[in-house]
C-alpha positions as CSV (number, residue, x, y, z in Angstrom):
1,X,41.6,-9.8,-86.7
2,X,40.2,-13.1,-87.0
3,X,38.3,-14.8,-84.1
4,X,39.2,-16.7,-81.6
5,X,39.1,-20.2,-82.7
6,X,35.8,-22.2,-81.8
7,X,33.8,-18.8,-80.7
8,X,31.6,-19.0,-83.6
9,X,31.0,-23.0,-82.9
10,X,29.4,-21.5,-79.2
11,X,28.0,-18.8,-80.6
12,X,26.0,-21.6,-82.9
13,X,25.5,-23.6,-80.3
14,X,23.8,-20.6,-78.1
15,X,22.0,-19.4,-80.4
16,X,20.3,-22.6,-81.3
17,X,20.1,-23.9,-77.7
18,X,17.8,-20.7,-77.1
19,X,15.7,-21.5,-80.1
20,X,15.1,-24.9,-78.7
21,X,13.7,-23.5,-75.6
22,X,11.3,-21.0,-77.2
23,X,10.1,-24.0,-79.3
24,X,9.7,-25.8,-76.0
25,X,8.2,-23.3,-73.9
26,X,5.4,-22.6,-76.7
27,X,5.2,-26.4,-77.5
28,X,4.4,-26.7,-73.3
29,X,2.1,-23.7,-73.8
30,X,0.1,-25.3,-76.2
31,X,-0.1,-28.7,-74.1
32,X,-1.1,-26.7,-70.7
33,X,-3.8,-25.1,-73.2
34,X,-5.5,-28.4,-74.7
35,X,-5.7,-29.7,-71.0
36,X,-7.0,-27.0,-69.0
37,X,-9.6,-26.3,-72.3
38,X,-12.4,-28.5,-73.2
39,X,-11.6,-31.4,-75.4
40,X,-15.4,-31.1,-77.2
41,X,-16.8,-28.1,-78.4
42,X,-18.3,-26.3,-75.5
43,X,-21.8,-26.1,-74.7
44,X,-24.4,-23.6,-74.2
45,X,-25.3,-24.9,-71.0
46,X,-24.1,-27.6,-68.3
47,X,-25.9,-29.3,-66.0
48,X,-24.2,-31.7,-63.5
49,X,-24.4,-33.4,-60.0
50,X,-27.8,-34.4,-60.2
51,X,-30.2,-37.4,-61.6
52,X,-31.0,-36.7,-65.2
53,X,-33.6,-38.7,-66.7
54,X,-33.1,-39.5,-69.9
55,X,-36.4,-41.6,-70.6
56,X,-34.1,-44.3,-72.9
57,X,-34.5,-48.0,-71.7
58,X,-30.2,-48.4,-72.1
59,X,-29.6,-45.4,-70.4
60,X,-32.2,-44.7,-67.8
61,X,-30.6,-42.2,-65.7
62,X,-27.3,-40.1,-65.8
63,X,-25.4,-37.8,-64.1
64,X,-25.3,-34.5,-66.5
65,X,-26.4,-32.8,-69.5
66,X,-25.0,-30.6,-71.9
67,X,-27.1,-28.3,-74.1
68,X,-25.7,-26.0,-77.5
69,X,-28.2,-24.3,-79.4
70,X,-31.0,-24.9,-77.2
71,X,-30.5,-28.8,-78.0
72,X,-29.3,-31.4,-76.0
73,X,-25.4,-32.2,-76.8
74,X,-24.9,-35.0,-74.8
75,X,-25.8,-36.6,-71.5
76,X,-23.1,-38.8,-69.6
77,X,-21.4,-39.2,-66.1
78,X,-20.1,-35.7,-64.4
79,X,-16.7,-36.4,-65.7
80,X,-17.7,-37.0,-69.8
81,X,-20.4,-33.5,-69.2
82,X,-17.5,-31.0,-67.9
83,X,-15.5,-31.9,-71.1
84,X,-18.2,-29.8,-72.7
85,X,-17.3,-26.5,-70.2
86,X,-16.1,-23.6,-72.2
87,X,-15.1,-20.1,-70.8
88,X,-19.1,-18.8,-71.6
89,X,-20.5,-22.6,-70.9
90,X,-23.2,-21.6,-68.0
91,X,-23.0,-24.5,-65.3
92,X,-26.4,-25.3,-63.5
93,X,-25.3,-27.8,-59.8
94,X,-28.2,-29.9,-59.4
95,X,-27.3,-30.1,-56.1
96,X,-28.7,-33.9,-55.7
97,X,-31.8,-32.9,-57.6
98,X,-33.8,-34.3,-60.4
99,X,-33.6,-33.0,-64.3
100,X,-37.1,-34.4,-65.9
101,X,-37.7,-33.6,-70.0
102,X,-39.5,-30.9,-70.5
103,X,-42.8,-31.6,-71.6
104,X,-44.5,-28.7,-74.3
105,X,-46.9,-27.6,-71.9
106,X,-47.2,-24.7,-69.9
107,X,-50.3,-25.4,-67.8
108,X,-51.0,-29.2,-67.2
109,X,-53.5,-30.9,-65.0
110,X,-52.9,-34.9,-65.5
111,X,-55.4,-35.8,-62.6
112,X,-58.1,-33.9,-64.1
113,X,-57.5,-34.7,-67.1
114,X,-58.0,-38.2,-67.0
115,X,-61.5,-37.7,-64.8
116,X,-62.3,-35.3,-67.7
117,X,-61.9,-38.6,-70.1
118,X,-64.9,-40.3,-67.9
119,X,-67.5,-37.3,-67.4
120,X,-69.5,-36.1,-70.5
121,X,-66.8,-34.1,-73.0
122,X,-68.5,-30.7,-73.4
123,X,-65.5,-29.0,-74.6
124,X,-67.0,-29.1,-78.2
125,X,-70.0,-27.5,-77.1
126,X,-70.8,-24.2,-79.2
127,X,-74.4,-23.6,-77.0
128,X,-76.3,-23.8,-74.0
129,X,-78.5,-25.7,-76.1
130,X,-75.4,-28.2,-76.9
131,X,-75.0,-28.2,-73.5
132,X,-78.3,-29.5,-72.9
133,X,-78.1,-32.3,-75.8
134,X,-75.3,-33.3,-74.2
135,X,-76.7,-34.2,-70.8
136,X,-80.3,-35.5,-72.4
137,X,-77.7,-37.7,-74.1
138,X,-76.6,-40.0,-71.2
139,X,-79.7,-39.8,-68.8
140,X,-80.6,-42.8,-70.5
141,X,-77.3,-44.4,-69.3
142,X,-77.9,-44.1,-65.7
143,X,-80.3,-44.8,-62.9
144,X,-82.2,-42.2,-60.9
145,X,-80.2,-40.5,-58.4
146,X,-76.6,-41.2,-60.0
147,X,-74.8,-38.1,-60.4
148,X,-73.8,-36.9,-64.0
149,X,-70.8,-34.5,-64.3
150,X,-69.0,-33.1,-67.4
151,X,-66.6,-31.0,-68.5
152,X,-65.4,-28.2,-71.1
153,X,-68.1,-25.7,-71.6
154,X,-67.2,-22.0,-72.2
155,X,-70.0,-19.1,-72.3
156,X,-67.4,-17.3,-74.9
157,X,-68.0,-20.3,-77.4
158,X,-71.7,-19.6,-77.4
159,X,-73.8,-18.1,-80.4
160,X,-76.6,-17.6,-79.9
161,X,-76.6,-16.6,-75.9
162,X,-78.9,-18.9,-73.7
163,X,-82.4,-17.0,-74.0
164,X,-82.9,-17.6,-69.9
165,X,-80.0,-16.2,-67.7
166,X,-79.7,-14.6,-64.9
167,X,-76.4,-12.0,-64.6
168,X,-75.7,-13.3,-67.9
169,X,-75.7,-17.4,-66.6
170,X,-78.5,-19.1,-67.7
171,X,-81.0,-21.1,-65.3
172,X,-81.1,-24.1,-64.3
173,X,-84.4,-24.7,-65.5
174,X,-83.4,-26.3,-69.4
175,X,-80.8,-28.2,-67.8
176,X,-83.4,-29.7,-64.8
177,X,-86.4,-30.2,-67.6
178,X,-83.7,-33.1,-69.1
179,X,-82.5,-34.3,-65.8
180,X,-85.1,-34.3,-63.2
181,X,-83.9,-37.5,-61.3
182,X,-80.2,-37.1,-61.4
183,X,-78.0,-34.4,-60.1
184,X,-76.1,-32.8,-62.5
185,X,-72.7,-31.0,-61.9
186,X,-71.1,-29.3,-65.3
187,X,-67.5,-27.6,-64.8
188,X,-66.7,-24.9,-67.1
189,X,-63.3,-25.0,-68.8
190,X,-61.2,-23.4,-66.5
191,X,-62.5,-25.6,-63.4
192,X,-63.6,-21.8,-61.5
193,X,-67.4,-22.1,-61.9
194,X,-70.5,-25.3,-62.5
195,X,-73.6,-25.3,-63.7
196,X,-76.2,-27.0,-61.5
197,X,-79.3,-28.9,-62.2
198,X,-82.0,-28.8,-59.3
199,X,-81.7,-31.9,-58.2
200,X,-77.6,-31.2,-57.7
201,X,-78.6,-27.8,-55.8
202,X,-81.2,-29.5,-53.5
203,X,-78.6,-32.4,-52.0
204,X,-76.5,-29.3,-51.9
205,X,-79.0,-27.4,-49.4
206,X,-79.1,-24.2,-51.5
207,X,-82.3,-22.9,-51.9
208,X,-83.9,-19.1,-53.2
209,X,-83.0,-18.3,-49.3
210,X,-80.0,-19.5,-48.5
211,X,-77.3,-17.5,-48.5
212,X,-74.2,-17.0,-51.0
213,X,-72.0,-19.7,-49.3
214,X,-68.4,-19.5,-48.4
215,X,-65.9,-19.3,-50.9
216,X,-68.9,-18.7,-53.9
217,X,-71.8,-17.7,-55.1
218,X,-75.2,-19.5,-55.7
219,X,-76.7,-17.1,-59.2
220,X,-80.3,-17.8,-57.9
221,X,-80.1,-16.7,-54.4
222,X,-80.8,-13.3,-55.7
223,X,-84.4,-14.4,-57.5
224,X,-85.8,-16.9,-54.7
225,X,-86.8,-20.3,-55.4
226,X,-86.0,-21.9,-57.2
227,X,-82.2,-21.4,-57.6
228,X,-79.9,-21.4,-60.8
229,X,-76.5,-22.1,-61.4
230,X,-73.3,-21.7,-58.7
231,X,-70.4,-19.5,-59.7
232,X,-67.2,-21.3,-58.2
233,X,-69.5,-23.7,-56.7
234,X,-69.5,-24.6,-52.8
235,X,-67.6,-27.5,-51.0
236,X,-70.5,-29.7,-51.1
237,X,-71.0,-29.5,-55.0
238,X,-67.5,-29.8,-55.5
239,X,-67.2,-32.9,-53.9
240,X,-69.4,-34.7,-56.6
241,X,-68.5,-37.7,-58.0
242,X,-65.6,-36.5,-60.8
243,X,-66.6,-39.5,-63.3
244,X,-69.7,-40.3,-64.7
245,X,-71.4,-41.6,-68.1
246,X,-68.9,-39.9,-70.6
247,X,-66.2,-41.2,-73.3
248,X,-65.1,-44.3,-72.9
């Protein structure tokens, strides 16, 4: 029996009506996709809503960053930085806060750094005898009474050991014999302990009596007079002058 005239015209018409809307619906798919994605390749790590830095005389300052592979991707308003969000993009809210670069250094001291620069360098010192040269080398430079302080020393770097210690510090005596009219404050490496000349120890009031004082210990307390050197020194050596006859 043969169709009813036109039904296979609808059923055409049906059939590719419905495959219009499949190709619309995955076309609209698609779209929603693209937008609600991010339109660069998405970073490692965001970091928005905050004043970024960027040390670069045309672009001073901005409001985000984005890192991929531990490197920086781009930098740019909030807006521009979220295009870089991905599903596993980390998001850091600086809350108002500042972003500085990161400098390569765990353990920085920029104050005494510089004053390092203007006391005698004894960071290349490989002796207690260097040590001594290095004072003997700037008494010359400045008048009785003016404090000379310096920097660096480390009793680890030292071969041979000082022949005179005490507790494994050596006295003040060598030190004294090449300063005996200026005091003399050297700062080991790590800032935590001086060597003292006499001079340095006597405007300090520590003597072979006086007691450890607070917050150190004077090495030479514990042979009487005269006293050595001061093992994370007291207030009153501490508060030496921090520049002196040094590198210019």
């Amino acid at each position: 029996m043969d169709g009813i005239p036109g039904e296979d015209k609808r059923r055409e018409v049906r059939i590719n009506a419905s495959g219009a809307r499949r190709a619309l619906s995955a076309t609209l798919a698609v779209i929603v996709t693209t937008a609600c994605g991010p339109s660069q390749d998405p970073a490692d790590l965001v970091v928005v809503n905050g004043t970024v830095l960027i040390m670069d005389p045309e672009l001073p300052e901005a409001d985000g960053v984005a890192v991929r592979d531990g490197r920086v991707a781009a930098v740019g308003d909030v807006r521009e930085i979220r295009e870089y969000v991905g599903p596993a993009t980390e998001v850091l809210d600086l809350d108002g806060r500042t972003l500085v670069p990161g400098f390569i250094e765990g353990h920085g001291h920029f104050l005494g750094l510089g004053e390092s620069l203007m006391t005698v360098d004894l960071s290349g010192t490989r002796s207690w005898e260097g040590v001594i040269e290095a004072v003997a080398a700037v008494v010359d430079e400045v008048s009785p009474g003016e404090w000379i302080t310096g920097r660096g020393w480390h009793q680890e770097r030292w071969d041979p050991p000082p022949d005179h210690a005490f507790e494994g510090v050596p006295t003040h005596h060598d030190l004294t014999a090449v300063s005996p009219d200026n005091p003399v404050l050297l700062t080991h490496t790590s800032g935590h302990a001086s060597f003292a000349n006499a001079r340095a120890l006597e405007e300090a009031g520590i003597d072979g009596e006086a007691p450890d004082p607070e917050g150190g210990r004077s090495s030479g307390t514990r042979m009487g007079s005269p006293p050595v050197s001061c093992v994370r020194p007291p207030r009153i050596l501490s508060e030496a002058p921090t520049s002196g006859p040094g590198r210019e």
